[in-house]
C-alpha positions in Angstrom: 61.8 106.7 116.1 64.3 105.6 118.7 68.1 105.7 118.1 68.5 102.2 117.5 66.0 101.9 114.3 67.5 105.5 113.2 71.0 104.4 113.1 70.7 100.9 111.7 68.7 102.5 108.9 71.6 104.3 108.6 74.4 101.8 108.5 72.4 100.1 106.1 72.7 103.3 103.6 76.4 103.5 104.0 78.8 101.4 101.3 80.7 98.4 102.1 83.5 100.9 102.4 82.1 103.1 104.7 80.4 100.6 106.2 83.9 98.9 107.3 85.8 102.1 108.0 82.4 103.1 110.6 83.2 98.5 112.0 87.3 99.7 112.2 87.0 102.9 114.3 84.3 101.8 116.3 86.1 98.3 117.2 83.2 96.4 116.1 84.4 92.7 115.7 82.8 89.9 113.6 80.3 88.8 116.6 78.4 86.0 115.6 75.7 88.1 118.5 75.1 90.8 115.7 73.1 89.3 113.4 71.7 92.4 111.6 72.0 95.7 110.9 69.7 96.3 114.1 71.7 94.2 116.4 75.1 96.5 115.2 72.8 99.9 115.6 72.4 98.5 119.3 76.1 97.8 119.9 76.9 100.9 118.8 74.6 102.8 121.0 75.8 101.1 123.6 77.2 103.8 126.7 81.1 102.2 126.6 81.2 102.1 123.1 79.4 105.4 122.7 82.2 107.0 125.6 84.7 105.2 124.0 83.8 106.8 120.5 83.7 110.6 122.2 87.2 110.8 124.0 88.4 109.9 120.7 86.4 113.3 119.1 88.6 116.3 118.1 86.9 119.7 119.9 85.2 120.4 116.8 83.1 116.8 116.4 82.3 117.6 120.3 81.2 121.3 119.1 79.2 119.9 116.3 77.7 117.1 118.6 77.0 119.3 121.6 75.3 121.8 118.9 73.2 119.2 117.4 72.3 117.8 121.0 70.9 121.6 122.1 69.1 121.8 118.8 67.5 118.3 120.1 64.6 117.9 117.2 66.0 116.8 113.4 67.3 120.5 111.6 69.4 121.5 108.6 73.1 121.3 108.4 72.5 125.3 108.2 70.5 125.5 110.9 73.5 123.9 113.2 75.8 126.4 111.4 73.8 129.5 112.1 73.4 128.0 115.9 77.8 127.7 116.2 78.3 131.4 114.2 75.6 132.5 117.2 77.7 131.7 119.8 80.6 134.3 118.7 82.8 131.8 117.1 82.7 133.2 113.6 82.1 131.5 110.3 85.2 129.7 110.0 84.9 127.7 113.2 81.2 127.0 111.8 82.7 125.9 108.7 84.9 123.5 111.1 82.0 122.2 113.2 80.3 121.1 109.9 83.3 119.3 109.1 83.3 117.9 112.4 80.0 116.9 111.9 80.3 114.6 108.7 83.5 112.9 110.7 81.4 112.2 113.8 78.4 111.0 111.3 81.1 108.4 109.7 81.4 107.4 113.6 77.8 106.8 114.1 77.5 109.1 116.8 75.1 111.0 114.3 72.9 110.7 111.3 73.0 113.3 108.8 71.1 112.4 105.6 68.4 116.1 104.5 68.6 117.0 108.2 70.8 116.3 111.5 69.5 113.7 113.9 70.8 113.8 116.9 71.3 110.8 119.2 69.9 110.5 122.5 72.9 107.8 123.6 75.4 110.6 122.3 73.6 113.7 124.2 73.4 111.4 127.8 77.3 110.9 127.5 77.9 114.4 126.7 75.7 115.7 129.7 77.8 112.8 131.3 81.3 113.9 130.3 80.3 118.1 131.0 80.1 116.8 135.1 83.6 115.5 134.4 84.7 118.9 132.9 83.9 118.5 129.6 83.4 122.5 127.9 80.2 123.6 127.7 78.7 124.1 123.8 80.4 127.5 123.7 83.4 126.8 125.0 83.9 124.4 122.3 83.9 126.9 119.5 87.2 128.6 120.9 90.1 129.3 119.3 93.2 126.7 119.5 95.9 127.9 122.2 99.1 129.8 120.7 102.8 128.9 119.9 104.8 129.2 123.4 108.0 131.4 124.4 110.2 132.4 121.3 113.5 130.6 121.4 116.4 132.2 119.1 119.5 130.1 119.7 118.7 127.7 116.6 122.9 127.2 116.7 122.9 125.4 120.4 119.6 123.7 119.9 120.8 122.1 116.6 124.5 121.3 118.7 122.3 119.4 121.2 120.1 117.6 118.8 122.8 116.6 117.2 124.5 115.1 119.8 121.6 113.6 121.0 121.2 112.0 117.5 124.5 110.4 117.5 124.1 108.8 120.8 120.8 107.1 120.2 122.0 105.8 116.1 124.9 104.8 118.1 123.2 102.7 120.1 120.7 101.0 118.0 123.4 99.9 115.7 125.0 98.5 118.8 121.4 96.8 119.8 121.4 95.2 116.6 124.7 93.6 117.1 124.3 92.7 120.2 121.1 91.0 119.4 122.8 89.5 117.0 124.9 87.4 119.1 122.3 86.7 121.6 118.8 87.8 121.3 116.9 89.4 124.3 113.7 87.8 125.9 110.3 90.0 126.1 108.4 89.6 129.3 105.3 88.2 128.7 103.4 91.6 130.7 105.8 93.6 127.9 109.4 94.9 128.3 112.9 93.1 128.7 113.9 90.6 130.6 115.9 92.5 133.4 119.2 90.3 132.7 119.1 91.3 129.3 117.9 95.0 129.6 121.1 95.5 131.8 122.9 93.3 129.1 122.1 96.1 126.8 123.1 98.7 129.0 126.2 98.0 129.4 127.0 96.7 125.8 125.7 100.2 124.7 126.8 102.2 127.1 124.1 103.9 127.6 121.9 104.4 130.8 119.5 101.9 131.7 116.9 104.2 131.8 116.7 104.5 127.8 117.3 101.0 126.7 113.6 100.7 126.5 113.3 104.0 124.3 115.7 103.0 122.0 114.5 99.3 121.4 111.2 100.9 120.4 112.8 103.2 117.7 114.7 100.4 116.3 111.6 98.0 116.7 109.7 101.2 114.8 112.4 101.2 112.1 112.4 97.2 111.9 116.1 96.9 112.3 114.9 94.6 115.4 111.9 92.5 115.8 110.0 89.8 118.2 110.4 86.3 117.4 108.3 84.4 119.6 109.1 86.0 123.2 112.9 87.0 121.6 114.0 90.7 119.9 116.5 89.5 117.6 117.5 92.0 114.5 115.8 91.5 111.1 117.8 91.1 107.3 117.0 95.0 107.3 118.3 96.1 110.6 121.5 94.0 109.2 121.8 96.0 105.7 121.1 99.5 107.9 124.4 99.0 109.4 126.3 99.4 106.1 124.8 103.0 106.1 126.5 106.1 107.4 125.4 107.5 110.3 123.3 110.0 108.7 121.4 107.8 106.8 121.1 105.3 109.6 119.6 108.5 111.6 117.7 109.3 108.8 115.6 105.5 108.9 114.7 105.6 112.5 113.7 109.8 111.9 111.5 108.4 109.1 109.9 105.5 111.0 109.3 108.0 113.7 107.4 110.8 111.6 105.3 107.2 109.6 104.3 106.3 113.3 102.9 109.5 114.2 99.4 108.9 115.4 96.5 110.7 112.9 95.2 112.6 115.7 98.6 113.9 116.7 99.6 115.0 113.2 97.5 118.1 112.5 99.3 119.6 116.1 102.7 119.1 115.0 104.4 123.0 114.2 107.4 122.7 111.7 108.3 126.3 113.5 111.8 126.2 114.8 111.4 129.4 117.2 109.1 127.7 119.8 108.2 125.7 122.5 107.5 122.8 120.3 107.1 120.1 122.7 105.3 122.1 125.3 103.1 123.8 122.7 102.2 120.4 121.1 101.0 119.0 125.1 98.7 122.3 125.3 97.6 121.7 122.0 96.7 118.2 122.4 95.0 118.9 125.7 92.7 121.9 123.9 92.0 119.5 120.7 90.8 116.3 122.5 89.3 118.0 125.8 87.9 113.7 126.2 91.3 112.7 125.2 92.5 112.4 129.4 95.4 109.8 129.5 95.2 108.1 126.0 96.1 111.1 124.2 98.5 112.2 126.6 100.9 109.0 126.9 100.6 108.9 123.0 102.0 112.6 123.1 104.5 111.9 125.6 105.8 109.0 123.9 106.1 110.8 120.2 107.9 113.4 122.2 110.4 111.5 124.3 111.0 109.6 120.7 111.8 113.0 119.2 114.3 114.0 121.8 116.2 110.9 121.7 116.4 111.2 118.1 117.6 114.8 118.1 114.4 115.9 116.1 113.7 118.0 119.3 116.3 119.2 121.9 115.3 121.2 124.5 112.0 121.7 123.9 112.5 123.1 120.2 112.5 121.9 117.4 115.7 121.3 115.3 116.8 122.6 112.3 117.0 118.7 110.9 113.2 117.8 112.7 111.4 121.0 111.3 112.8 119.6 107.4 111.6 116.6 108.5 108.2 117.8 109.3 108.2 119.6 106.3 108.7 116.4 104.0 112.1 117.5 103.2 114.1 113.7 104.4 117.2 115.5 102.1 117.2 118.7 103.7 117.1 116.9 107.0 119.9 115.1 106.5 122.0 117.5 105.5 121.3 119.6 108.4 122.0 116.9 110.7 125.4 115.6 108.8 126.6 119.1 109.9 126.2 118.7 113.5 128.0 114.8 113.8 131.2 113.7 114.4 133.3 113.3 111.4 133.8 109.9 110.6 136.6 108.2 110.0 138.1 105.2 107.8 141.6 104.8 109.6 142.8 103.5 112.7 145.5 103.4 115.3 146.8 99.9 116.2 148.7 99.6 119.0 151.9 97.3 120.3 149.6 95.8 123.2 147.0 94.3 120.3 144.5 97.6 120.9 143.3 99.8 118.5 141.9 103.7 119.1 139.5 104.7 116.4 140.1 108.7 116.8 136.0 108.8 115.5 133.0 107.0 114.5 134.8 104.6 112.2 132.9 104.1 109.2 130.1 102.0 109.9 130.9 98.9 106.6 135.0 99.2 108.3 133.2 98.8 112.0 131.4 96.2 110.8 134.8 94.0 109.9 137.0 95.2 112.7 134.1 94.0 115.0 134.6 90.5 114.0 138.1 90.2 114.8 138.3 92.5 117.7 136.6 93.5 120.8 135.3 96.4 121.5 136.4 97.8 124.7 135.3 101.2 125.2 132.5 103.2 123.1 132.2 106.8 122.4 133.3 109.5 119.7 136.8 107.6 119.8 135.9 104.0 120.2 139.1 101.2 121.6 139.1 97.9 120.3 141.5 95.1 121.3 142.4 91.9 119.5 143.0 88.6 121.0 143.5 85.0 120.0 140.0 84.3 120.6 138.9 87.4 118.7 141.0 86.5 115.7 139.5 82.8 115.7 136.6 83.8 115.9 137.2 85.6 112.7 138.6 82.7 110.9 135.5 80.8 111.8 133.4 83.4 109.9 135.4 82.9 107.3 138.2 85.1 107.2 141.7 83.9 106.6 145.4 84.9 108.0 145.7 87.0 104.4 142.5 88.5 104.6 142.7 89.8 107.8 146.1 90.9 107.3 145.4 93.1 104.5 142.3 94.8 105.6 144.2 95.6 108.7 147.3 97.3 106.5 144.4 99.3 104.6 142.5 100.1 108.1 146.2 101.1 110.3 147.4 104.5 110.1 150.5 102.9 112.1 150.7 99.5 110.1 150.7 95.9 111.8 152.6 96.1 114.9 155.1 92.6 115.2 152.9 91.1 118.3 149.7 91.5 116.6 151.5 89.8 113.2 152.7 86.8 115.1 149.4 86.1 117.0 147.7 86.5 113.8 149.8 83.7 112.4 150.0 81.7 115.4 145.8 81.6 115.7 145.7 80.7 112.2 148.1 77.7 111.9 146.1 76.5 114.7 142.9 77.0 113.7 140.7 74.4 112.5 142.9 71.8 114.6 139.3 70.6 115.6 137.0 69.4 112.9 133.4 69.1 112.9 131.5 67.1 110.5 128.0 66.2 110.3 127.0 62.9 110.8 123.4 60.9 110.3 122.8 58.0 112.3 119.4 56.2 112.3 118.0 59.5 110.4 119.3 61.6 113.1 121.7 64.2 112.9 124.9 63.9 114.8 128.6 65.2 114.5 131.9 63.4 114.7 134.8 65.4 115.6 138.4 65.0 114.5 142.1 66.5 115.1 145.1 65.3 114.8 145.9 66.3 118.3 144.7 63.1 120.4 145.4 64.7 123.9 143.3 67.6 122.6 140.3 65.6 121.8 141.1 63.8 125.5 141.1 67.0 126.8 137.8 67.9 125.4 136.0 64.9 127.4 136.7 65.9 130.5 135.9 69.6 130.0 133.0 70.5 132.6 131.9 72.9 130.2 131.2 70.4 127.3 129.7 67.6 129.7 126.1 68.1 127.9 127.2 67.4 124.6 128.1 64.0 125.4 131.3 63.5 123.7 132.0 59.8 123.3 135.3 58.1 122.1 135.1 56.6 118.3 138.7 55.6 118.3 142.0 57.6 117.3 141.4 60.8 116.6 137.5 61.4 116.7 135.2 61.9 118.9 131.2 61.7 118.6 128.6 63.6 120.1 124.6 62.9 119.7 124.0 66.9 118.9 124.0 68.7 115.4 127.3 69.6 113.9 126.4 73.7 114.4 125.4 72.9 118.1 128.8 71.6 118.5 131.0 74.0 117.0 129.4 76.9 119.0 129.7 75.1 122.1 133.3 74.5 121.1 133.9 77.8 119.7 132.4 79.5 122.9 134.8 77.5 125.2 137.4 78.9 123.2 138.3 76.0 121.3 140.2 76.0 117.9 137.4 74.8 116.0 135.9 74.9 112.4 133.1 73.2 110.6 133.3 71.2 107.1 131.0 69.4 105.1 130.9 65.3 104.1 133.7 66.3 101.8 135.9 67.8 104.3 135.8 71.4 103.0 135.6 74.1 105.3 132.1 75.8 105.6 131.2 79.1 107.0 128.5 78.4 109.9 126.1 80.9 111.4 124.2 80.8 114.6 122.4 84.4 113.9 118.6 84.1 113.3 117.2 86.7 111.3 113.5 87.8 112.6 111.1 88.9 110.1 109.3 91.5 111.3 105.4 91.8 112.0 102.9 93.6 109.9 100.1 95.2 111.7 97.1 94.5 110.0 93.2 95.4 110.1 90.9 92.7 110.9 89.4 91.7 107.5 85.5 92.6 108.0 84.1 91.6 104.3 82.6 89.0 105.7 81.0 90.5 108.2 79.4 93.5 106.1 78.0 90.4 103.9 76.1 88.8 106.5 74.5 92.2 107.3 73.7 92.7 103.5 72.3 89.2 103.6 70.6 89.5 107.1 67.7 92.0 105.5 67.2 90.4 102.2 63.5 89.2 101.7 62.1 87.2 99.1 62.8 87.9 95.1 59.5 89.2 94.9 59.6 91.8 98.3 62.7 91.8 98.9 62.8 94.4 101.5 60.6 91.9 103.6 62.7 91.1 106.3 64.1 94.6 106.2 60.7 96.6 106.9 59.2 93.4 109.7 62.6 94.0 111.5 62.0 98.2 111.5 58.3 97.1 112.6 59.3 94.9 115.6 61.7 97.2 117.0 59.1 100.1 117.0 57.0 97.4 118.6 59.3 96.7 121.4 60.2 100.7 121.5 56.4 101.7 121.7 58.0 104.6 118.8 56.1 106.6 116.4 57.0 105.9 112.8 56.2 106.8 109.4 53.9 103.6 107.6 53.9 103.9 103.9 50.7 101.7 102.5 50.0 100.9 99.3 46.4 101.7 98.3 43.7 99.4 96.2 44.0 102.4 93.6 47.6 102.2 93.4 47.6 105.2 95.3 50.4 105.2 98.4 49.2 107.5 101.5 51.4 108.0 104.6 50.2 107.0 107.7 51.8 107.9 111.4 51.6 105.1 113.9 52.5 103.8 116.5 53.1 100.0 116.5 51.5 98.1 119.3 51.8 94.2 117.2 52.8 92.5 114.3 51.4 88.5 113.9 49.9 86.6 111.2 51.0 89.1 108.2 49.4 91.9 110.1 50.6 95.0 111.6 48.6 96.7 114.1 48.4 100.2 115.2 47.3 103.4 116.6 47.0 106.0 114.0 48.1 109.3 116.1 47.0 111.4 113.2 43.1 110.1 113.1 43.3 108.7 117.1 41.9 105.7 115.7 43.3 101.8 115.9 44.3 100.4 112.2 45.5 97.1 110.8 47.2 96.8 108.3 48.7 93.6 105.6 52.5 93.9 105.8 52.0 92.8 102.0 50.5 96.9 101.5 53.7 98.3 103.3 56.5 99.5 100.9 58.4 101.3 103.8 59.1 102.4 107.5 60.8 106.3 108.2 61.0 108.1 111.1 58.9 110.5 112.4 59.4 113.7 112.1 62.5 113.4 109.7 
């Protein structure tokens, strides 16, 4: 029986479930070209799909295949056993190969129903793959490579991590703000637009190097997310900046350890007093000996994750990682509180308008200070400066002279110095000396803007800057422009222009140009469909309805020139087993050659209740 009519016998036995977990590893799409159950037994037997399939094997689905292909003819799952313990392995890496052997049988790369049936497509690659290097059979059955070099100073490792920790949950929260005020543009062959990559250097204040590194941590956690061809942060990346530090480390730690690849997982050591990043790169090498580049950027990318996160530092693993590991978030985070800076809730504010958080200000107070002052220099002790477009800025988001002036009494260890009072109150009583209303004119949304200040407004139409909105006299004291009320007060806002928005009743409104992005969901393809057109591809008529099923068997050990198994139905009522080999099937007939008697037979397909392999 060749592989083909073997393994779509097979995938015919398996449930819907299985059936669609075999379709999701194997990348087998909804192809309108695989009609049947045969059609899918051929695409799967195919050589890329079949390579493809083995550098994604663990060492022991290789041992179990590479058994099973020696063996050659069908044999027991004991048999295969026997043949692993033979090679000096011992019965628990047996025991291992026959789990290995069930995996690779969900893959299709075997069929294991009373006895193993090995594939010829399978053994070719592997013969294939052993001139690449691939481990011979016994090679296979060795024993996984031990922890490297012992490392006692758990005290400096966890000092590092945690530095390393604060820098990067630093700078996410810093990527989220920044995104906030403009978002950053991904290149349609993937990564940042250079502009904005060096945008987010610098507003971090870390080295370019790592801005891509810490966009995918916070892309991981979904604080940030792609909107069209724009990262922009998401309503959750928002609410993670409310948290402490520690618990801001604590969601991107947790996204990392969900994102670990299943294959990875089984290598990772919770074991604080070794190599751990080194030993996990051996590991993975020795475990997926097909593996080659695939497995190792997907290692090299969990570990450069972990050291920017602190969860290794280096080479070890931290005290906070191995919790982390372990399933213990808690523990984690208590191990890592002990290693940041303290955080603060009070401030310095100085004579010349700056202010010199002495640490990490507390991330809700940061928040606040942030939009009524700049930030001007960023580390453990962070300077922020106000000025008048700073403080307008926070009145336009809705902040008034009293507000601001008694958060900053509660946030000042030094109180309000006088310069900083009067620009307060000078900002504020001009504030809102522009106007901008929304205005709809033929159905279309314009704004009209108003002050009481006419050599203001004058001044505004011959601003260079504000050319594009196409400001327009409407007499004394307004102006019109053909954009949208919000397009207007940015653009007047970002020139540095006293501006605020109201509504059609003249109250003051609080207007927002952040867009929120909601972030993706990576899905499966939903097969269900697919697996019902194979059910419904083989279904004969209500009274034979393994018709089409058995003539499909029949023609492909036609076109194969196999041996099979016929099972005819006698005049008696008796069934006898016959072994042919198929040389045509027309007009309801099968014919044959009977290998057993060496004589030709035809037979009625309407006698035949069912096709097996030979020799299973």
């Amino acid at each position: 029986m060749t592989d083909a009519l073997l393994v779509a016998t097979h995938v015919r036995s398996l449930s819907d479930d299985e059936l669609l977990r075999l379709l999701h590893a194997r990348g087998v799409s909804d192809d309108p070209r695989i009609a049947d159950f045969f059609d899918l037994a051929e695409k799967l037997l195919e050589r890329q799909s079949v390579e493809r399939a083995l550098r994604a094997c663990d060492r022991r689905m290789l041992l179990a295949l590479s058994a099973a292909a020696e063996l050659r003819s069908p044999h027991t799952l004991a048999e295969l056993t026997s043949f692993v313990a033979s090679l000096g392995a011992g019965e628990e890496t047996a025991e291992e190969a026959a789990d290995g052997l069930a995996r690779a049988g969900a893959l299709g790369l075997v069929v294991v129903d009373d006895h193993v049936h090995s594939l010829d497509a399978v053994g070719s690659a592997l013969d294939e793959f052993r001139g690449k290097g691939l481990p011979p059979t016994a090679a296979l059955a060795d024993h996984p490579p031990t922890a490297l070099n012992v490392v006692t100073d758990t005290d400096r490792i966890d000092s590092l991590a945690g530095e390393r920790a604060f820098t990067t949950t630093t700078a996410a929260g810093e990527f989220v703000t920044e995104l906030l005020r403009a978002p950053a543009r991904e290149l349609g062959r993937g990564g940042l637009a250079l502009p904005d990559a060096r945008r987010l250097a610098t507003a971090t204040g870390i080295e370019f190097e790592s801005v891509g590194a810490v966009l995918r941590a916070a892309a991981a956690a979904q604080l940030l997310a792609l909107d069209g061809r724009n990262w922009a942060p998401t309503q959750h990346g928002l609410n993670w900046l409310e948290l402490s530090t520690a618990d801001r480390w604590m969601a991107l730690a947790s996204a990392w350890c969900t994102a670990i690849p299943d294959e990875i997982r089984p290598l990772l050591s919770a074991r604080c007093d070794a190599r751990w990043a080194s030993t996990l790169r051996e590991k993975a090498r020795w475990r997926y000996p097909l593996g080659g580049e695939r497995v190792s950027n997907r290692v090299d990318a969990l570990v450069t994750q972990a050291e920017l996160l602190g969860i290794v530092a280096d080479d070890t693993l931290s005290r906070a990682g191995a919790e982390l590991l372990e399933g213990h978030p808690d523990a984690a985070a208590t191990h890592l509180r002990s290693t940041l800076p303290h955080e603060v809730s009070q401030v310095y504010v100085q004579d010349d308008l700056s202010v010199i958080s002495p640490g990490p200000l507390v991330p809700s107070r940061d928040s606040r200070l942030r939009v009524m002052a700049d930030i001007e220099s960023r580390s453990q002790a962070t300077t922020y400066r106000f000025t008048r477009a700073s403080i307008d800025r926070a009145l336009g988001a809705g902040e008034d002279e009293s507000s601001i002036v008694a958060f900053l009494t509660d946030l000042s260890l030094t109180g309000i110095p006088q310069p900083l009072r009067y620009l307060i109150s000078d900002v504020a009583a001009h504030h809102g000396l522009l106007r901008v209303r929304e205005s709809i004119i033929d159905g279309r949304a314009t704004s009209i803007i108003r002050s009481s200040d006419d050599d203001l407004l004058e001044t505004l139409t011959v601003d260079q800057n504000l050319a594009s909105l196409s400001l327009r006299r409407m007499g004394h004291g307004l102006l019109e422009s053909r954009f949208s009320r919000d397009l207007v007060f940015w653009a007047l806002q970002d020139a540095r222009y006293p501006v605020s928005a109201e509504d059609e009743h003249g109250e003051l409104v609080r207007v927002s140009r952040h867009h929120v992005a909601e972030p993706s969901v990576d899905s499966e393809p939903d097969l269900s469909g697919f697996v019902s057109r194979l059910r419904g591809s083989v279904k004969g008529t209500s009274a034979h309805p393994d018709d089409a099923w058995l003539i499909r068997q029949l023609e492909l050990a036609v076109r194969s020139r196999s041996t099979v198994i016929v099972a005819v139905a006698m005049p008696g009522g008796e069934t006898v087993e016959l072994s042919l080999e198929p040389t045509g099937l027309a007009g309801g007939r099968l014919r044959g050659r009977d290998s057993t008697a060496d004589v030709e037979r035809t037979l009625p397909l309407a006698s035949i209740r069912s096709v097996s392999p030979a020799g299973s």
